[in-house]
KOLKEFI-574562 format. One record per residue (C-alpha): z, y, x; residue in one letter; residue number from 1; chain. Coordinates in nm, 3 decimals. Example, Ala and Ser with C-alpha at 12.3 -4.5 7.8 and 13.67 -1.06 7.14 Angstrom:
2
PT      pz      py      px aa   i ch
PT   0.780  -0.450   1.230  a   1  A
PT   0.714  -0.106   1.367  s   2  A
//
This chain:
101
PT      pz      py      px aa   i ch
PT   9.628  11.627   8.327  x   1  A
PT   9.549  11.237   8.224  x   2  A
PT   9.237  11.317   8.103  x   3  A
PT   9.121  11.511   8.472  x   4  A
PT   9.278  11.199   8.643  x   5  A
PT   9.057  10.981   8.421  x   6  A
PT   8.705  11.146   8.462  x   7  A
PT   8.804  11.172   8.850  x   8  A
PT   8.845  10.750   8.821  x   9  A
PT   8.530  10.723   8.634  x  10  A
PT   8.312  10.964   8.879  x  11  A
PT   8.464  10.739   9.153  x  12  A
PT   8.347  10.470   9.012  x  13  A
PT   8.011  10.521   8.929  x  14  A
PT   7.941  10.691   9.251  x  15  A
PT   8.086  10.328   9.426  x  16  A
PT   7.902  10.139   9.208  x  17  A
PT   8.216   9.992   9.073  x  18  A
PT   8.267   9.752   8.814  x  19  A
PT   8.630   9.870   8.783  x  20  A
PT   8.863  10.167   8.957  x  21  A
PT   9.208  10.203   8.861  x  22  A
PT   9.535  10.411   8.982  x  23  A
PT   9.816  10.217   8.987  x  24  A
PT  10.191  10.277   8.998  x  25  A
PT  10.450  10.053   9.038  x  26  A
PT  10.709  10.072   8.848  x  27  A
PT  11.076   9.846   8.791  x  28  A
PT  10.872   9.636   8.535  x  29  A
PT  10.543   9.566   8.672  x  30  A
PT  10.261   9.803   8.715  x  31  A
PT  10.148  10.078   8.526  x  32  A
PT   9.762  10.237   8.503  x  33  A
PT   9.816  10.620   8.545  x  34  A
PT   9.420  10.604   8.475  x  35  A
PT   9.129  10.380   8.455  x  36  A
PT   8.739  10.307   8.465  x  37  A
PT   8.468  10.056   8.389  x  38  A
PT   8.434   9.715   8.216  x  39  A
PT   8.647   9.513   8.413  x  40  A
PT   9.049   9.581   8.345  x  41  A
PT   9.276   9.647   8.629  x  42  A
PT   9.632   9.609   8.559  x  43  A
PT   9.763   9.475   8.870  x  44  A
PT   9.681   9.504   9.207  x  45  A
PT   9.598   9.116   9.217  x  46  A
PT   9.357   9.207   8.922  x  47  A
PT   9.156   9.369   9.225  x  48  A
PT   8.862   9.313   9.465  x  49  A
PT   9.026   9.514   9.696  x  50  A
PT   9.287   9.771   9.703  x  51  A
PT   9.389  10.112   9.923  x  52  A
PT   9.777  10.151   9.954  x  53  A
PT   9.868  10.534   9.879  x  54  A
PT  10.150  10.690   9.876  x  55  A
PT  10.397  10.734   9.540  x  56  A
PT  10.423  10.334   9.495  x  57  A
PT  10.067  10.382   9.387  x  58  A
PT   9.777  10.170   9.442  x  59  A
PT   9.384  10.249   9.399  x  60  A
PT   9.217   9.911   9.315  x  61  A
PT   8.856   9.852   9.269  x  62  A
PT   8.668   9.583   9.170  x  63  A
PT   8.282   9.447   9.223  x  64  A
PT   8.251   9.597   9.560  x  65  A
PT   8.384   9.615   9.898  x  66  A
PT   8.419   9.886  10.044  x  67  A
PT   8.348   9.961  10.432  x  68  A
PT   8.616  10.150  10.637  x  69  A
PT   8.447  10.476  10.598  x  70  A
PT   8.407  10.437  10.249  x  71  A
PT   8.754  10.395  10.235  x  72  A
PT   8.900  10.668  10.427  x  73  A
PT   8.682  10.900  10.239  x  74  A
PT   8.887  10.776   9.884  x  75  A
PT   9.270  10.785  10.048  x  76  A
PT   9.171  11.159  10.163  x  77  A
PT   9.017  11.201   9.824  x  78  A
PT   9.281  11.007   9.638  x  79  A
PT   9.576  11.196   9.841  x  80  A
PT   9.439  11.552   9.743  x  81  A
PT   9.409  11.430   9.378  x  82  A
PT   9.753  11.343   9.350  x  83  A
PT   9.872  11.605   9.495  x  84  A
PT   9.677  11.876   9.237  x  85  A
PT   9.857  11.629   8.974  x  86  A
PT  10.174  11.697   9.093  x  87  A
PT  10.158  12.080   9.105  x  88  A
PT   9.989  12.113   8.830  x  89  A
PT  10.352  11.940   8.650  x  90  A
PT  10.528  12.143   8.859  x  91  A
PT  10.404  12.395   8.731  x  92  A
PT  10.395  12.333   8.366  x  93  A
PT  10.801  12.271   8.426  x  94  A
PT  10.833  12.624   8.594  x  95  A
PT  10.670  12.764   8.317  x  96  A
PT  10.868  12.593   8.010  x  97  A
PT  11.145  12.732   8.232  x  98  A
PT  11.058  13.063   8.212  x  99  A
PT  11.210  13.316   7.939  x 100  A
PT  10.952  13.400   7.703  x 101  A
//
C-alpha cells in the first residue's frame, strides 16, 4: 500500500529529525521514489545527506542529519521488515485476483 509506505517515510522522518527521507529504487532509467517525506526533494541518491543501501536496488536517503551507526542499523532492520510486509501484502492481492470468485 503507497499510502502505508508513505506515512511509514514521514514517521521516520520526523522521529530523525529529518529534513527529507525517501525510498528509492533504481530502475533502467534513473531512480524512482517508491515514497517520500519532508521539504527537501530526494530523487537521487546524490540528492542525499547520506544514504543506507537495502536490498531490491533500493536506497533509503535522508537528508539534514547524519545518522550514527546505531541509528542506522535500527532503519535497515526497520526498512527490511517494511519491505518485506510490502511485498506480501502484493502477493497477496495477486493470489486473491487469482482466485475464482
Amino acid at each position: 500500500d503507497p499510502g502505508h509506505l508513505a506515512g511509514a517515510i514521514a514517521s521516520i522522518r520526523a522521529v530523525f529529525d529529518l529534513d527529507g527521507a525517501a525510498l528509492l529504487r533504481r530502475e533502467d532509467a534513473g531512480w524512482q521514489a517508491e515514497a517520500s517525506a519532508g521539504p527537501v526533494p530526494l530523487e537521487k541518491p546524490e540528492d542525499a545527506d547520506y544514504c543506507i543501501e537495502l536490498a531490491g536496488h533500493r536506497v533509503f536517503a535522508v537528508a539534514g542529519h547524519r545518522l550514527t551507526d546505531k541509528d542506522t542499523a535500527l532503519l535497515q532492520v526497520f526498512l527490511s521488515q517494511l519491505l518485506i510486509q510490502g511485498e506480501q501484502a502484493t502477493l497477496d492481492a495477486l493470489r486473491d485476483r487469482q482466485r475464482p470468485g
